[in-house]
C-alpha positions as CSV (number, residue, x, y, z in Angstrom):
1,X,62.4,24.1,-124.7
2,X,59.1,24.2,-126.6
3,X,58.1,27.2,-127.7
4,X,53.9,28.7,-127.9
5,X,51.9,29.1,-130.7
6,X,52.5,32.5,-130.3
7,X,56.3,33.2,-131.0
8,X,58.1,35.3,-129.2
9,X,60.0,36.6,-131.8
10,X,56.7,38.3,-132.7
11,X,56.3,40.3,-129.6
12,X,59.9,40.9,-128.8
13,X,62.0,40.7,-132.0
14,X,64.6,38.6,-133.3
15,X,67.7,40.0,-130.9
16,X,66.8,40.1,-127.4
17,X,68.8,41.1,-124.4
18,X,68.6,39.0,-120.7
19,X,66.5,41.5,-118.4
20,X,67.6,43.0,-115.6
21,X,65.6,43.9,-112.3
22,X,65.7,47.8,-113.1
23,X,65.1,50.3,-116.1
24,X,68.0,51.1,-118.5
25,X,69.9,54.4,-116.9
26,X,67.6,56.3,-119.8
27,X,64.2,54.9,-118.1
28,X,63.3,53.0,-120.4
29,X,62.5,48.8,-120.8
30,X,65.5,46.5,-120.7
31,X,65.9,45.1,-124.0
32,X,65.3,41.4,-123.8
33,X,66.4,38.9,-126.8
34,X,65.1,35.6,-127.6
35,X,68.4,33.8,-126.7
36,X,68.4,35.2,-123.2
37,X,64.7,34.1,-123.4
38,X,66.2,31.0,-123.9
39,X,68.3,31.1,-120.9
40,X,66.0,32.1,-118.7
41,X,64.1,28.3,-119.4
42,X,67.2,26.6,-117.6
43,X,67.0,28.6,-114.4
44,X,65.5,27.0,-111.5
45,X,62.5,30.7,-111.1
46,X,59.6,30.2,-112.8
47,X,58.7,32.7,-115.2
48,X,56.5,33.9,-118.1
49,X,56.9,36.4,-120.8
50,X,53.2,38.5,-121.2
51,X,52.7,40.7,-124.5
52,X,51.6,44.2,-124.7
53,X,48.0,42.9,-125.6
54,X,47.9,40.9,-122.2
55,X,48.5,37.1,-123.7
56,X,51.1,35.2,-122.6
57,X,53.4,34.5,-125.0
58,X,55.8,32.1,-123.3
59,X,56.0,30.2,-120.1
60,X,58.8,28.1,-118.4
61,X,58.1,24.4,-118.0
62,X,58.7,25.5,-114.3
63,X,56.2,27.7,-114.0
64,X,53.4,25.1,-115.7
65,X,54.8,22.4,-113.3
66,X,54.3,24.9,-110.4
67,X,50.8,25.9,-111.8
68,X,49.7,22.7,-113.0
69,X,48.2,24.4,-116.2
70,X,49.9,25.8,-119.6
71,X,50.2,29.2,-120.8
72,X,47.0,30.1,-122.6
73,X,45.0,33.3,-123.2
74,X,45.2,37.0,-121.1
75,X,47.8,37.1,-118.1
76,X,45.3,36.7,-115.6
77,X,42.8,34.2,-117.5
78,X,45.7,31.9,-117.7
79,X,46.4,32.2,-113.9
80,X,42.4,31.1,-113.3
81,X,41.9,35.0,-112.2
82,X,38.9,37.3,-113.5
83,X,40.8,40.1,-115.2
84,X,40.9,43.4,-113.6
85,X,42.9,46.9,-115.3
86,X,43.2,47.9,-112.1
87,X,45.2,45.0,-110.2
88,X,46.8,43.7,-112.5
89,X,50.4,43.7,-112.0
90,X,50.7,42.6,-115.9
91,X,49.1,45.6,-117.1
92,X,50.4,47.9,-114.8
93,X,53.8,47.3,-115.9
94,X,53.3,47.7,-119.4
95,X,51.1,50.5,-118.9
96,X,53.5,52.1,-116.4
97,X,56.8,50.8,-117.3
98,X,58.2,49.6,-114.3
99,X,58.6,47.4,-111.8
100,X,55.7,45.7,-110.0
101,X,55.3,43.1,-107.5
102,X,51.9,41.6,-105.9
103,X,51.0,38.4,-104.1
104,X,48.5,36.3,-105.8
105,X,45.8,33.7,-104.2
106,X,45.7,31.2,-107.0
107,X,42.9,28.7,-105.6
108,X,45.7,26.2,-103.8
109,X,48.9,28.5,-103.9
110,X,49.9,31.9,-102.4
111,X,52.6,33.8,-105.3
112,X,54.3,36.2,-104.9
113,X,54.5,37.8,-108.7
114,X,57.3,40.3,-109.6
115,X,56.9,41.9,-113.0
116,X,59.7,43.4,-115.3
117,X,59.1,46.0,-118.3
118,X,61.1,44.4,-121.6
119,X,61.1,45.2,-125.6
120,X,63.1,44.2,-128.2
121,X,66.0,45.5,-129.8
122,X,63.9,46.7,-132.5
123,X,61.7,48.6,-130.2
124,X,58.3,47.0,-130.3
125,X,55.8,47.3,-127.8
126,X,56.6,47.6,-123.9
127,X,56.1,43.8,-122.8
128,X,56.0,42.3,-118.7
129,X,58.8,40.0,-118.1
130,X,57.3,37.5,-114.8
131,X,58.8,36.0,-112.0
132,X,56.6,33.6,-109.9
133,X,57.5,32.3,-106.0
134,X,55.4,29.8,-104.0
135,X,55.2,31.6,-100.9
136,X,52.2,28.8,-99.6
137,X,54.5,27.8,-96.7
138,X,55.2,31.4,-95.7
139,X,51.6,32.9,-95.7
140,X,50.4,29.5,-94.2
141,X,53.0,30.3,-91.1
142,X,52.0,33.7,-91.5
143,X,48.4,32.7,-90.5
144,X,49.3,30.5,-88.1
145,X,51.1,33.4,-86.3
146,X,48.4,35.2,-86.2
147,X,45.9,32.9,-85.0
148,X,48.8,32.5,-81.9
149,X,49.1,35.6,-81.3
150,X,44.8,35.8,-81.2
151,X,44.9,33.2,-78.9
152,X,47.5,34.6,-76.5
153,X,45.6,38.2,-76.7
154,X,42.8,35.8,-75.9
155,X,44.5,34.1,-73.2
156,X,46.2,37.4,-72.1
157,X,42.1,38.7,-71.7
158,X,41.4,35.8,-69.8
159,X,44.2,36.1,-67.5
160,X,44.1,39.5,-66.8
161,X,40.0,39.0,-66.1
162,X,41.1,36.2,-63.5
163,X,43.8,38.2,-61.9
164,X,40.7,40.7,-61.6
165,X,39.0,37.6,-59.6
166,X,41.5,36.7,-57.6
167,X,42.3,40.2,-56.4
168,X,39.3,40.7,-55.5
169,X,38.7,37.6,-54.0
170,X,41.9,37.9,-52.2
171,X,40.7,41.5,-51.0
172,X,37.2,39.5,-49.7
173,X,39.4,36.7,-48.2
174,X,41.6,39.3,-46.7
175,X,38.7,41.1,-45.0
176,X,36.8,38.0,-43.5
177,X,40.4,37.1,-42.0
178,X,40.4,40.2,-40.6
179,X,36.4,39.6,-39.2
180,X,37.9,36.0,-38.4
181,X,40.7,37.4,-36.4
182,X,38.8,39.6,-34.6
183,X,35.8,36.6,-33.7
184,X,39.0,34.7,-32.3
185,X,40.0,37.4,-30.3
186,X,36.3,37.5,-28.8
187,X,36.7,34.0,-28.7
188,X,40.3,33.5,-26.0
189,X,38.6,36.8,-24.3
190,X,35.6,34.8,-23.5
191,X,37.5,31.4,-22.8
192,X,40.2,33.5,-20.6
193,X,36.6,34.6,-18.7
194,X,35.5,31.4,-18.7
195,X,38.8,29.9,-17.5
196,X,38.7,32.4,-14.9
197,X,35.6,32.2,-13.8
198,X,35.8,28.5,-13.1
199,X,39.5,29.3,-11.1
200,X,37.4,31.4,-8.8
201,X,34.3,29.6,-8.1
202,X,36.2,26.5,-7.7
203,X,38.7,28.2,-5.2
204,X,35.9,30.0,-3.2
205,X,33.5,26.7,-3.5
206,X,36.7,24.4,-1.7
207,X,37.1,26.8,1.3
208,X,33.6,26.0,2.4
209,X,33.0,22.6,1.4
210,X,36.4,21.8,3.1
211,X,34.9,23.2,6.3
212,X,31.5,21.2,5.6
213,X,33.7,17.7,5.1
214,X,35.5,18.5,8.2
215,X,32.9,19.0,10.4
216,X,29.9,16.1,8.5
217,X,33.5,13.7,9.9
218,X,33.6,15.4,13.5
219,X,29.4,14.8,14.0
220,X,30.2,11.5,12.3
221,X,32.6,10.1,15.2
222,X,31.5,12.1,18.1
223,X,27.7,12.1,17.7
224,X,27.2,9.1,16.0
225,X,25.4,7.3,19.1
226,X,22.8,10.0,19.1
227,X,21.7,10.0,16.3
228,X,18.6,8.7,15.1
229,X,18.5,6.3,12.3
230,X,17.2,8.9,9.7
231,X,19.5,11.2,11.0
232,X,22.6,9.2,10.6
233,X,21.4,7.9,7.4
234,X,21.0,11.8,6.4
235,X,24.5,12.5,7.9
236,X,26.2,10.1,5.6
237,X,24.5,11.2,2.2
238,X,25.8,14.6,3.5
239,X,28.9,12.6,3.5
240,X,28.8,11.4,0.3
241,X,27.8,15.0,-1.3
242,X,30.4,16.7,0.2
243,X,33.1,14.4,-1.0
244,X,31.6,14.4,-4.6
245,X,31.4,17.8,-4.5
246,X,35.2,17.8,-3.2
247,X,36.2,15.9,-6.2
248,X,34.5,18.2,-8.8
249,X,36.0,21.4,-7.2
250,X,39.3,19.5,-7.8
251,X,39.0,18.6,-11.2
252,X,38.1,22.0,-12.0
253,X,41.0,23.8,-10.4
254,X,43.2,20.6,-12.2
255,X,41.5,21.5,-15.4
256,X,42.8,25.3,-15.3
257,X,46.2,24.6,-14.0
258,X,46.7,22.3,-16.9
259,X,45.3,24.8,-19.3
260,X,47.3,27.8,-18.0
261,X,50.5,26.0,-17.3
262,X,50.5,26.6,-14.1
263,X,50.3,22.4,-13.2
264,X,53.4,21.6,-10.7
265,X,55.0,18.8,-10.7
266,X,56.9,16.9,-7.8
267,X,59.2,14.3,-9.6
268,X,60.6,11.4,-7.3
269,X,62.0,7.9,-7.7
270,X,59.8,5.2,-6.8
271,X,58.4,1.2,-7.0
272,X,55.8,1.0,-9.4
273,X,54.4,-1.5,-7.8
274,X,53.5,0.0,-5.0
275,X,52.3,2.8,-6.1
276,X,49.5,0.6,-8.3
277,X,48.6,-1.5,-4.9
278,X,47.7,1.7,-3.9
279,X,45.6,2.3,-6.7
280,X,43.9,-0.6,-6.1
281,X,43.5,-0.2,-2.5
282,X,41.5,2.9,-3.5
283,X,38.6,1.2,-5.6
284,X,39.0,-1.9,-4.2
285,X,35.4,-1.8,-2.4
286,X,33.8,-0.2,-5.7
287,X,35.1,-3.4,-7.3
288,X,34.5,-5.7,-4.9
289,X,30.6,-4.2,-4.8
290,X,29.8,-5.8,-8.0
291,X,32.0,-8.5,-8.3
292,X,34.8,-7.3,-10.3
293,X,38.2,-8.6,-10.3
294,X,41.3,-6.6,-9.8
295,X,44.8,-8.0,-11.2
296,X,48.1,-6.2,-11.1
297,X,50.6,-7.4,-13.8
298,X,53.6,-5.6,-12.6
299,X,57.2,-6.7,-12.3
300,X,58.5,-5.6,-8.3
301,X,61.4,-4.2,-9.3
302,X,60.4,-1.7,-11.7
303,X,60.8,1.6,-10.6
304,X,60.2,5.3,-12.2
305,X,60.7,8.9,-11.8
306,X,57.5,11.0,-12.1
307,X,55.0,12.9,-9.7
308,X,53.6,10.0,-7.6
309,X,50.4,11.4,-6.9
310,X,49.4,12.7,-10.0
311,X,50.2,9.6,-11.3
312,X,47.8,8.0,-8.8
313,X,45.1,10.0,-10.2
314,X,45.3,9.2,-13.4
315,X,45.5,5.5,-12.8
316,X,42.6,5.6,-10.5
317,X,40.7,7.7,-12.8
318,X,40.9,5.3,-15.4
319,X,40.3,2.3,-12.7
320,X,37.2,4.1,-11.6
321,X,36.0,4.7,-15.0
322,X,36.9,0.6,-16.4
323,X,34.7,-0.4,-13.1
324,X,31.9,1.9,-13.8
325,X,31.4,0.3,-17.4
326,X,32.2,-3.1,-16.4
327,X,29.5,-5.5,-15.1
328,X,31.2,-8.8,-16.1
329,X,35.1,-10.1,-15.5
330,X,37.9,-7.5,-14.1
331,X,40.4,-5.0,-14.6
332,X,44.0,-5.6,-15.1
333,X,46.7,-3.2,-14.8
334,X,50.0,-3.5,-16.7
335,X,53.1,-1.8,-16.5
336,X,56.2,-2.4,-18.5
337,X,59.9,-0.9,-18.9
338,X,60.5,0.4,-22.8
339,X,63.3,2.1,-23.9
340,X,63.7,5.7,-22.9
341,X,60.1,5.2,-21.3
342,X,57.2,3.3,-18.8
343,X,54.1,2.2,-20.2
344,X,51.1,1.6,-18.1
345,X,47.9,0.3,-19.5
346,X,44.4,-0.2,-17.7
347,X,42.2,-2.9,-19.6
348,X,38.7,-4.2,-18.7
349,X,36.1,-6.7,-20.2
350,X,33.0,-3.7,-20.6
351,X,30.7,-2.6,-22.9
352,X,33.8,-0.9,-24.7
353,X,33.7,2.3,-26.8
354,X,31.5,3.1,-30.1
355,X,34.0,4.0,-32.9
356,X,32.7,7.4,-33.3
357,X,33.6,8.6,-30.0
358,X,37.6,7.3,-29.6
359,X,38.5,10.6,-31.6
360,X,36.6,12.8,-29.0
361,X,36.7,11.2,-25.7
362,X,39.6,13.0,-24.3
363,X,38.1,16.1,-25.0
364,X,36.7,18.3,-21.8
365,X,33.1,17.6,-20.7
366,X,32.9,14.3,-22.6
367,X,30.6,11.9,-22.2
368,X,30.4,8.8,-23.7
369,X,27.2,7.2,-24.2
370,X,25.4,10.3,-22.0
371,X,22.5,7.7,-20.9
372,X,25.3,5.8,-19.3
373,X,27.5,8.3,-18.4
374,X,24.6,9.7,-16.1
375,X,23.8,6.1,-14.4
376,X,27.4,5.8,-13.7
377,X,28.2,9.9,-12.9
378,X,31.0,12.0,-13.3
379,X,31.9,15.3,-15.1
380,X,33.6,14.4,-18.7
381,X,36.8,15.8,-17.0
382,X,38.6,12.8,-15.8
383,X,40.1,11.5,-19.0
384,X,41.2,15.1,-20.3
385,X,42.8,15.6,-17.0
386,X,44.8,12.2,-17.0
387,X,45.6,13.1,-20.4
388,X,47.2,16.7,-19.5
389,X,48.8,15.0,-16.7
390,X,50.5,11.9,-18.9
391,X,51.8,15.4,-21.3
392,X,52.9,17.7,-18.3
393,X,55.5,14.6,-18.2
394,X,56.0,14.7,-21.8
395,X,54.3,11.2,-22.7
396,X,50.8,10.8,-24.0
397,X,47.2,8.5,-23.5
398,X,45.3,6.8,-26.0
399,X,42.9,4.1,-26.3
400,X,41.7,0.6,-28.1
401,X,38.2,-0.5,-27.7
402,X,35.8,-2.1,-29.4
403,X,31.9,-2.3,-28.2
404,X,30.7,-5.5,-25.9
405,X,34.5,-6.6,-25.9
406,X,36.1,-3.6,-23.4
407,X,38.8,-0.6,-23.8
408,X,42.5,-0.8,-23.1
409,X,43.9,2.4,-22.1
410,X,47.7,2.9,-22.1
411,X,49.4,5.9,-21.1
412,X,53.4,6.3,-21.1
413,X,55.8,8.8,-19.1
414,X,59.2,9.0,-20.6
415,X,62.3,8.4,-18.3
416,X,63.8,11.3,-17.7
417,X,60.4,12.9,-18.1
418,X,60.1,15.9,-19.5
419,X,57.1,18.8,-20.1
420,X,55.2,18.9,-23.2
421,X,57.2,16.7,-25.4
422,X,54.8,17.3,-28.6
423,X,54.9,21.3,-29.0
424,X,52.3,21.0,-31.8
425,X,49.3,19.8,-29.2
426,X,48.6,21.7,-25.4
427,X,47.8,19.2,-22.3
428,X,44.3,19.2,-23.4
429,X,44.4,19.6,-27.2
């Protein structure tokens, strides 16, 4: 060990005892000698020895390795410090004569600094015996804790502002479900009304209009050769209204029963064949009036189990509707055994269906191109009742078209049928 320029034999004396961390049982300074100052060099805690004038007088190589700098002038000039009585451990332990401790910012270091009264044997004056610890990592985690724990009191604020938010936009949400819920109310009141309105009118406008049909027929055979011209050309447009207004009143009263359930259904084993020569029967002159051909592709021996008639209707319904839209070509009808189910599908050569309307064209009071809809006529409720009728069996309808190239509609009735196979969608959803 190299010793300073300043001794410590002049500070402390020539005997001097190692120090210990508290005052002798008389309260006075440990007595420190030079040997144990010595010692104290080979121990891994940097220290320093500080004189009752405030100079160091000797510093382990430990402590100038952890300070970077040599012992040199007052206790806190040689720490890079601006002296001050006050808060300085140094002087406070040789003016006090006791134990200190402090942490020091030193620049690039946080120390902690604990500071020992010791004299010589001889009893010179009171001197501060140093311990230094690099507490850098410490305070740095420290710091680092605390910024945490001001961000999570920061993200604690800002959570606790959002749960403000959300209650209260879960108390608006809650209260416009509540205005929503009552609006839906309103709105199955008013369907209900409208639903039973149309039941009504329908049931009181087919009671008359079947007695108008009956008796237009009666004048028809009986007083035909009486009739004027005019009068028998007026006799069959009454004819024709009466019938047209027949078929409306139907499709209304087949509209409700589909949408209240209350749809019956007369299942019977029959040829499938025969039943579509029927069909065709039925629209044959429509056909036939503007050149149209009709082809069944349809094996004779197929057979099914279904309600014949309202299967009728929904093939001639979509007959009817392929002819309307069809100037050019024909209508073919297919039907074809699957597994577990029969598939019929009604294809023409028309001016097909734009892309926007596939998604909507099942859909009540539908009508497809409305400038053509109104040359050809009808309601916009065939399709949605051929669709409740193909799920009143349990199967389904759907439909492939593309514009100037025709539509293929194909509809399928499982075998056994059953009623409202898909419980996530009504007859006429």
């Amino acid at each position: 060990m190299s010793a300073q320029d300043t001794s410590p034999e002049r500070k402390c004396g020539a005997a001097l005892a190692f120090p210990s961390p508290e005052l002798d049982e008389d309260g006075k300074p440990v007595v420190l000698d030079f040997v144990a100052l010595r010692q104290l060099e080979l121990t891994p805690i940097p220290c320093r020895l500080v004189a009752g004038d405030r100079q160091v007088v000797w510093q382990s190589s430990r402590l100038t390795q952890l300070l970077q700098r040599h012992a040199s002038g007052g206790c806190c000039e040689s720490l890079g410090l601006r002296h001050s009585e006050a808060d300085c451990p140094s002087s406070r332990t040789i003016r006090e004569i006791r134990m200190q401790r402090r942490t020091l910012w030193l620049g690039r270091l946080h120390v902690a600094v604990e500071t020992l009264p010791v004299t010589g044997v001889d009893g010179d004056d009171v001197a501060s015996l140093e311990f230094f610890r690099d507490v850098t990592p410490e305070r740095k985690l420290e710091g680092a804790l605390i910024r945490q724990q001001e961000l999570l009191e920061t993200i604690n604020r800002s959570m606790i502002e959002i749960n403000h938010h959300l209650e209260a936009a879960q108390t608006e949400l809650e209260a416009k479900n509540r205005s929503l819920e009552t609006v839906n109310e309103q709105l199955r009141s008013l369907d209900q009304m409208k639903d039973d309105f149309l039941s009504i009118v329908s049931h009181e406008l087919k009671a008359p209009l079947t007695s108008i049909k009956a008796s237009v027929r009666l004048i028809s055979g009986r007083e035909a050769a009486q009739l004027t011209p005019t009068g028998a050309e007026l006799l069959q447009v009454c004819h024709r209204s009466t019938d047209r207004l027949h078929r409306m009143v139907e499709d209304l009263l087949d509209v409700t029963r589909i949408e209240s359930g209350r749809m019956s259904l007369d299942f019977s084993r029959f040829d499938v064949s025969d039943m579509i020569i029927e069909c065709l029967h039925s629209v044959q002159a429509l056909a036939d009036g503007k050149g149209l051909e009709l082809e069944c592709l349809v094996d004779p021996a197929l057979q099914i189990t279904a309600d014949r008639d309202r299967l009728i209707q929904v093939i001639v319904n979509l007959v009817n509707n392929a002819i309307k839209f069809t100037d050019r070509g024909g209508v073919t009808i297919r039907a074809a055994s699957e597994p577990d189910r029969m598939t019929f599908s009604v294809e023409d050569t028309g001016i097909g269906i734009p892309e926007p309307a596939l998604s909507t064209i099942f859909d009540k009071f539908t009508q497809v191109g409305s400038s053509l809809r109104r040359n050809a006529g009808g309601t916009g409720l065939g399709l949605a009742i051929a669709r409740g009728i193909a799920r009143e069996h349990g199967g389904d309808i759907r439909v492939n078209s593309r514009p100037g190239e025709g539509s293929c509609f194909t509809f399928y009735v499982p075998q056994p049928p059953g009623k409202n196979c898909n419980a996530a969608t009504g007859p006429l959803d």
